[in-house]
VODODREN-265954 format. One record per residue (C-alpha): residue in three letters; x, y, z. Coordinates in steps of 0.25 Angstrom, whole numbers, padded with zeros to 4 digits, always signed. Example, Ala and Ser with C-alpha at 12.3 -4.5 7.8 and 13.67 -1.06 7.14 Angstrom:
! residues 2
Ala+0049-0018+0031/Ser+0055-0004+0029/
//
This chain:
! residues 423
Unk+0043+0484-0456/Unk+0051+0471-0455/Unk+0060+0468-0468/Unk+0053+0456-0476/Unk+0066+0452-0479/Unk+0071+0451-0464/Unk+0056+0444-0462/Unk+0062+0434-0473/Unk+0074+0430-0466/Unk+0071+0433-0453/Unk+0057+0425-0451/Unk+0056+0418-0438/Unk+0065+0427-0431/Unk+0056+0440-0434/Unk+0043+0432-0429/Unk+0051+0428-0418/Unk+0055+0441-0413/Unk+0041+0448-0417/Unk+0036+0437-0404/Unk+0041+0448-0397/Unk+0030+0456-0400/Unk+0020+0446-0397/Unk+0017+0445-0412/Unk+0016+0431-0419/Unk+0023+0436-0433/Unk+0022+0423-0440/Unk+0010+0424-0445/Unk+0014+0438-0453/Unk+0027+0435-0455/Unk+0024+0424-0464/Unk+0012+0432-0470/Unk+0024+0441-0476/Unk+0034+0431-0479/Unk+0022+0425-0487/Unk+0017+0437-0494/Unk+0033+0442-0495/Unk+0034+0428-0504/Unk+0023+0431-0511/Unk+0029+0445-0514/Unk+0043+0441-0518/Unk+0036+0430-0529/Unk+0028+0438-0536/Unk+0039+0449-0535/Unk+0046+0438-0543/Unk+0037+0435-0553/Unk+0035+0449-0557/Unk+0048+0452-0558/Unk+0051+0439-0566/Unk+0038+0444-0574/Unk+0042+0459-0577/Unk+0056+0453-0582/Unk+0051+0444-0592/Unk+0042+0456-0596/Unk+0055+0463-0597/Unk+0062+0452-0606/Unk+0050+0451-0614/Unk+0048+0466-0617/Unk+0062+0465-0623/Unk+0061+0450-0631/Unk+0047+0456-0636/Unk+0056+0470-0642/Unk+0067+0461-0647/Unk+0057+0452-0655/Unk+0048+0463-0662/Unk+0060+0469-0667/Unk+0066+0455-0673/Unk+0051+0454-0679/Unk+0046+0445-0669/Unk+0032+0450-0667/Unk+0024+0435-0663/Unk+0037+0431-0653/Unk+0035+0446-0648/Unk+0021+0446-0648/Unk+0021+0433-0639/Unk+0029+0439-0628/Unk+0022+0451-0627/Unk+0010+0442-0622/Unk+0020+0436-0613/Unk+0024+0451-0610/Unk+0010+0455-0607/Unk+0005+0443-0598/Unk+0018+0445-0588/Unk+0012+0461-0589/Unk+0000+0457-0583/Unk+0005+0446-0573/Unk+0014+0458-0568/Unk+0003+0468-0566/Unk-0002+0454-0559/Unk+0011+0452-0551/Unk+0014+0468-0548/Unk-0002+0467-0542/Unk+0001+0455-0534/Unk+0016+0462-0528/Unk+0011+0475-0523/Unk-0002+0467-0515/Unk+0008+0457-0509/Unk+0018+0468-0507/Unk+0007+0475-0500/Unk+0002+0463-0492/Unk+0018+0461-0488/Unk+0020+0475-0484/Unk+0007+0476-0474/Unk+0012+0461-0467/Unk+0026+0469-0464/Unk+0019+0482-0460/Unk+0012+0474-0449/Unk+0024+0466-0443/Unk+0029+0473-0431/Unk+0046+0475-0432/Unk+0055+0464-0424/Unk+0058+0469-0409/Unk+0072+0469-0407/Unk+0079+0459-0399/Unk+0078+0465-0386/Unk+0064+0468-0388/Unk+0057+0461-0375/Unk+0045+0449-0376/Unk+0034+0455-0371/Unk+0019+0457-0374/Unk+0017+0471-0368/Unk+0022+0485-0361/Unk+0024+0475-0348/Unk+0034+0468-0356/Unk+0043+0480-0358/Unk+0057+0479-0353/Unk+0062+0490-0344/Unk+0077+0492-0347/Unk+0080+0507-0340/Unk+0073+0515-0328/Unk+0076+0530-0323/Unk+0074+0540-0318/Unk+0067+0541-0302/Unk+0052+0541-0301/Unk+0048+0554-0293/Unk+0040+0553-0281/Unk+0028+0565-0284/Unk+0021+0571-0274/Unk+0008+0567-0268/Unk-0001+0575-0277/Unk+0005+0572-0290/Unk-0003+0570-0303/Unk-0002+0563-0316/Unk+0002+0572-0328/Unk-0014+0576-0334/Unk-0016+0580-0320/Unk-0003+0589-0320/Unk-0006+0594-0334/Unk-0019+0599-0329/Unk-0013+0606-0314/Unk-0004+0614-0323/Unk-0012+0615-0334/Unk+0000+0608-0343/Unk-0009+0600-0353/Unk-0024+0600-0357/Unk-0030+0587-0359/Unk-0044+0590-0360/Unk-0042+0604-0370/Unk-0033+0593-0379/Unk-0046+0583-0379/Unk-0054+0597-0382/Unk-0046+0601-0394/Unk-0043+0587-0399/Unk-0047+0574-0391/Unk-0038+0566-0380/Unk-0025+0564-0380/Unk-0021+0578-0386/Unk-0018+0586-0374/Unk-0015+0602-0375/Unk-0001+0606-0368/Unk-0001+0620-0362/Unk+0008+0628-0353/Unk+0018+0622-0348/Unk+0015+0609-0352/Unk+0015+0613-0366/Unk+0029+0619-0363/Unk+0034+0606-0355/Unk+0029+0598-0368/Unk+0036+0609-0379/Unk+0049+0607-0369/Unk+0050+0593-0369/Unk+0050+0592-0385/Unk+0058+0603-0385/Unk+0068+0594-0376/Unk+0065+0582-0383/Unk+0071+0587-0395/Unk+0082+0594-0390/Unk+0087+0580-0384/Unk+0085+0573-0399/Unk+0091+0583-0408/Unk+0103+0584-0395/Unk+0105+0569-0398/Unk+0107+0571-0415/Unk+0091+0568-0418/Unk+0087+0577-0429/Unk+0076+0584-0426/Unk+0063+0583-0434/Unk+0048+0589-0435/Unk+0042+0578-0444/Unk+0026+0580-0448/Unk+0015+0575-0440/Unk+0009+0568-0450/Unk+0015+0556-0457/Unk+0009+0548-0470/Unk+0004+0532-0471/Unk+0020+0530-0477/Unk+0027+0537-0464/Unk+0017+0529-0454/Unk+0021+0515-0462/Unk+0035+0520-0461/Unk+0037+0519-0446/Unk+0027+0509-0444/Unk+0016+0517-0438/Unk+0008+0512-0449/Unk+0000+0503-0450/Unk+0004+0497-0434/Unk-0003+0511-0429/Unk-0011+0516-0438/Unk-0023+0517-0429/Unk-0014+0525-0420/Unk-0010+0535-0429/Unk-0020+0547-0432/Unk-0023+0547-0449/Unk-0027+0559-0456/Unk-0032+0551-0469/Unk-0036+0563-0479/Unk-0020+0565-0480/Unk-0016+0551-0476/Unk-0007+0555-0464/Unk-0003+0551-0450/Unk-0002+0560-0437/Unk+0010+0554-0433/Unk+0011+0546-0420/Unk+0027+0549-0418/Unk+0038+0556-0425/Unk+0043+0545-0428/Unk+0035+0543-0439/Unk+0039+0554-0448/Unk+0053+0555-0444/Unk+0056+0543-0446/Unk+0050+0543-0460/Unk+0060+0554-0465/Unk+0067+0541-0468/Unk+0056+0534-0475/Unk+0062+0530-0488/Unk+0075+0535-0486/Unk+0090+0529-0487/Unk+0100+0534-0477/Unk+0115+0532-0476/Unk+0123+0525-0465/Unk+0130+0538-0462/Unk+0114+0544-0461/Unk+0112+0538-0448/Unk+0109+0539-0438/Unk+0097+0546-0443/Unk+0090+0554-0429/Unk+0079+0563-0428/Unk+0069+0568-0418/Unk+0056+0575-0420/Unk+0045+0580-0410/Unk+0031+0579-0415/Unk+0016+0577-0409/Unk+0011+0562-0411/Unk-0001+0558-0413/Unk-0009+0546-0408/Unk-0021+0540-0410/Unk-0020+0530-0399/Unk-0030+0532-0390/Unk-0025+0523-0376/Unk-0034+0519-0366/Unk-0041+0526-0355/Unk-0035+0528-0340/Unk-0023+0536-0332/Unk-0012+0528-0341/Unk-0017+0537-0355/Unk-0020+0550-0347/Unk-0015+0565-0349/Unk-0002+0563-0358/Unk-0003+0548-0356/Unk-0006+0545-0371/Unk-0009+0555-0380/Unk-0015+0556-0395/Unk-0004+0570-0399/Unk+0008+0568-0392/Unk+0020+0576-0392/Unk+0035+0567-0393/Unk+0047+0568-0398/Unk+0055+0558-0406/Unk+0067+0553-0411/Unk+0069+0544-0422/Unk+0083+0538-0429/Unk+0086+0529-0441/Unk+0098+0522-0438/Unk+0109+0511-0445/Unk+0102+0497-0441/Unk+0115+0493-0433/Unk+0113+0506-0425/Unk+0100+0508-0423/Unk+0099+0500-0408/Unk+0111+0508-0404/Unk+0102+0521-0408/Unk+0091+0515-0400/Unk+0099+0515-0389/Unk+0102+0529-0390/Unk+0089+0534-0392/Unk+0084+0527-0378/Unk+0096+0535-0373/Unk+0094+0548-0379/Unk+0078+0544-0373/Unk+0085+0542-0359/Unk+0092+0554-0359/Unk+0079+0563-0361/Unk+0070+0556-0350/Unk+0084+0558-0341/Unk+0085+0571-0343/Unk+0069+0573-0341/Unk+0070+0567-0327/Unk+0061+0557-0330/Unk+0059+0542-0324/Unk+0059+0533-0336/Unk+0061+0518-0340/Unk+0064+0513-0354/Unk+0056+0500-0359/Unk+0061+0488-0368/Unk+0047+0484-0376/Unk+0045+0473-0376/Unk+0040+0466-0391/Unk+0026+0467-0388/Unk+0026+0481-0385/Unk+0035+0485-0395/Unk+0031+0496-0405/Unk+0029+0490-0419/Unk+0039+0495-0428/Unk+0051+0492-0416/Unk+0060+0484-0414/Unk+0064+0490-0400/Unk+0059+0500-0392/Unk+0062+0506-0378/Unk+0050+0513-0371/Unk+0055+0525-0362/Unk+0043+0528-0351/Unk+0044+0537-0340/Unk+0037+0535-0326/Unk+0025+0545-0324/Unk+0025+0545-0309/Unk+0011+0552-0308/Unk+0006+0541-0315/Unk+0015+0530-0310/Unk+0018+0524-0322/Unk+0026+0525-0334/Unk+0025+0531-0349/Unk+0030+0527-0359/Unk+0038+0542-0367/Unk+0047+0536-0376/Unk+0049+0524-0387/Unk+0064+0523-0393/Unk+0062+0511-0403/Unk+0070+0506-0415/Unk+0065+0500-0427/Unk+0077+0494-0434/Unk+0072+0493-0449/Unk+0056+0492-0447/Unk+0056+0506-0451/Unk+0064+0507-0460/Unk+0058+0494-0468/Unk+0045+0504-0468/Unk+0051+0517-0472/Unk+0062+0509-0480/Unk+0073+0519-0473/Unk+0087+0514-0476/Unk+0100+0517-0476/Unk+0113+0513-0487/Unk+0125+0505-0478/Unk+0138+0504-0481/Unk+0135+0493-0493/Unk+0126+0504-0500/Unk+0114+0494-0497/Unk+0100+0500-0492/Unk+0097+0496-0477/Unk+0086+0499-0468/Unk+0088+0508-0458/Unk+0084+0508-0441/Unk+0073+0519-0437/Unk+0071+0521-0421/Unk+0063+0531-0415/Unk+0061+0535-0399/Unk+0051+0546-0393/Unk+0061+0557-0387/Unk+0050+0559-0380/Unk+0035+0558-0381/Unk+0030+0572-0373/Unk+0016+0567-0366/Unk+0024+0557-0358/Unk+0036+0563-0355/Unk+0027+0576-0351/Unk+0020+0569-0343/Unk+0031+0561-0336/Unk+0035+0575-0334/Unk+0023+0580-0326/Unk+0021+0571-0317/Unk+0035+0566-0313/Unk+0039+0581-0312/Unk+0027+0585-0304/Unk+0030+0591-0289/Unk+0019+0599-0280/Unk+0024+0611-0286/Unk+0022+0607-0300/Unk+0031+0601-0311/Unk+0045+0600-0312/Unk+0051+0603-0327/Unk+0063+0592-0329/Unk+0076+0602-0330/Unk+0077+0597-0343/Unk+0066+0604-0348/Unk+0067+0617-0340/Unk+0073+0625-0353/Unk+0063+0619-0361/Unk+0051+0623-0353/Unk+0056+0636-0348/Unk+0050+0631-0334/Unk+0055+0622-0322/Unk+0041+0620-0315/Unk+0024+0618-0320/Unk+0017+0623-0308/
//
């Protein structure tokens, strides 16, 4: 959530930037400095109100004592109207208060500088490349036809016990998927993240914390007897440890990772490009998430997208890493790179990682600061980045590694599945 006092002092510029998104902010922004007005006067005549209530509750003592009972009697009149105009005023605060806070939940962060124009996906900026796409053989399939030749994954027993896009992993496939978590989270903590097991459910609170709610509350699965969430990312509940929480400067950074399934209740389209592990409603993905000092936080980016690097490198992977552009660019950040790896079966590439930062929209939500060096309260940066999601990265796996004889586990792996081959 954007600071009101940064929208105050930084009006033109911040519906200048939010362009970049191909939003027209105008219109909201001067809804909320409007309502924020409103806010602040009758913040001010309350206060002004229930300090001449003050004043008068003490002149009122002062003149029953000295015998005064008629002057004492008159202000207590005067005592009791500003009662009632405060009841009036305090009713008046908390809806406009309200009204300001549901016009700041709905305004997207500002990108960041570097952030590209652009309307869509197309617009993405490529910035790195690895990695050789292999030539496969002439009878090579894509990954749901792999899964079902080695009997890897069951698509149809997951629609069976719970409806598409919750697939079953068996065999070796659910040993190939228990390895890469397994690895995932041996190259986090290796790297000084802390590794966590957060719960799977989160409350309204949490959701509004890292901005899921209200952007993507139709996206996200709702239990309403206990008024909770399936999350849709670690994210969520790891980075609402720090929900109301003061840190120290010596605290950061702060870096934790933590594998959980997501859920989703997107449901996609229909064709090849949502097939198999394409796009899923339970998924499998890793996370990592740091809180850093705002004049580090882009240099803790950088090292996540790395650390990112590093992993896809050391899985033999080809990969590219995007730039969004504003109009593709998640809500609540202000820069995200995009790591997608090429499905050669498929001939085309997916999308396994976001590494994002979100300066202080976070923060503003979960009111997460830290004391500086002055003793003055400051908000912090969050960042996330998936480290990896698993039905991409599985797939990627399959269909890249795949020879006549069978699938190639990447050497990386090996120790964690126990075997080199699936045939």
């Amino acid at each position: 959530m954007l600071q009101i006092q940064a929208i105050r002092a930084q009006e033109d510029a911040i519906i200048t930037a939010l362009k970049k998104r191909q939003i027209d902010a105008a219109p909201i922004v001067s809804k909320i400095l409007e309502i924020d007005q409103l806010r602040r006067a009758t913040q001010t005549s309350l206060d002004e109100n229930l300090a001449r209530a003050n004043q008068l509750a003490k002149e009122i003592g002062g003149l029953f004592k000295s015998g005064q009972a008629a002057e004492a009697q008159a202000l207590k009149e005067e005592s009791g109207s500003l009662k009632e105009a405060s009841k009036t005023l305090q009713a008046t605060l908390a809806e406009v208060s309200e009204t300001l806070q549901d016009l700041l939940y709905s305004l997207p962060n500002v990108p960041h500088d570097s952030v590209p124009a652009g309307k869509s996906e197309e617009d993405n900026e490529e910035i790195f490349r690895a990695g050789d796409i292999p030539t496969l053989h002439k009878d090579a399939l894509p990954h749901w036809e792999l899964a079902k030749k080695y009997d890897l994954i069951d698509f149809e027993l997951g629609v069976k016990i719970a409806g598409a896009g919750f697939p079953v992993y068996k065999g070796k496939g659910a040993k190939l998927q228990r390895a890469l978590i397994a690895y995932f989270l041996d190259k986090n903590t290796a790297a000084g993240y802390t590794e966590i097991q957060p719960p799977l459910v989160v409350n309204e609170a949490s959701g509004y914390g890292t901005g899921q709610l209200p952007d993507k509350e139709g996206q996200m699965y709702y239990m309403p007897e206990d008024k909770l969430y399936l999350i849709p990312t670690a994210e969520v509940p790891v980075t609402n440890i720090f929900r109301d929480v003061v840190l120290s400067e010596s605290d950061f950074p702060v870096k934790y990772t933590a594998y959980t399934p997501c859920f989703r209740r997107e449901a996609g389209s229909y064709g090849a490009h949502v097939r198999g592990l394409n796009r899923l409603h339970q998924f499998d993905k890793v996370e990592i998430v740091q809180v850093s000092h705002p004049e580090a936080s882009y240099e803790a980016l950088d090292g996540m997208v790395q650390h990112v690097k590093d992993i896809l490198q050391e899985l033999e992977i080809p990969y590219r890493i995007l730039r969004l552009c504003g109009g593709d660019l998640g809500f609540t950040s202000a820069l995200t790179f995009d790591f997608e790896l090429f499905s050669t079966a498929q001939d085309r590439w997916l999308e396994i990682s976001s590494v994002s930062n979100f300066e202080t929209f976070q923060a503003n939500r979960l009111k997460l600061r830290f004391k500086d060096a002055a003793g003055k309260s400051v908000l912090a940066h969050t960042l996330n980045g998936s480290a990896l999601a698993l039905p991409r990265v599985l797939a990627g796996i399959l269909e890249n590694c795949q020879t006549p004889d069978g699938i190639k586990i990447p050497k990386v792996l090996q120790p964690y599945t126990g075997f080199d081959m699936i045939s």
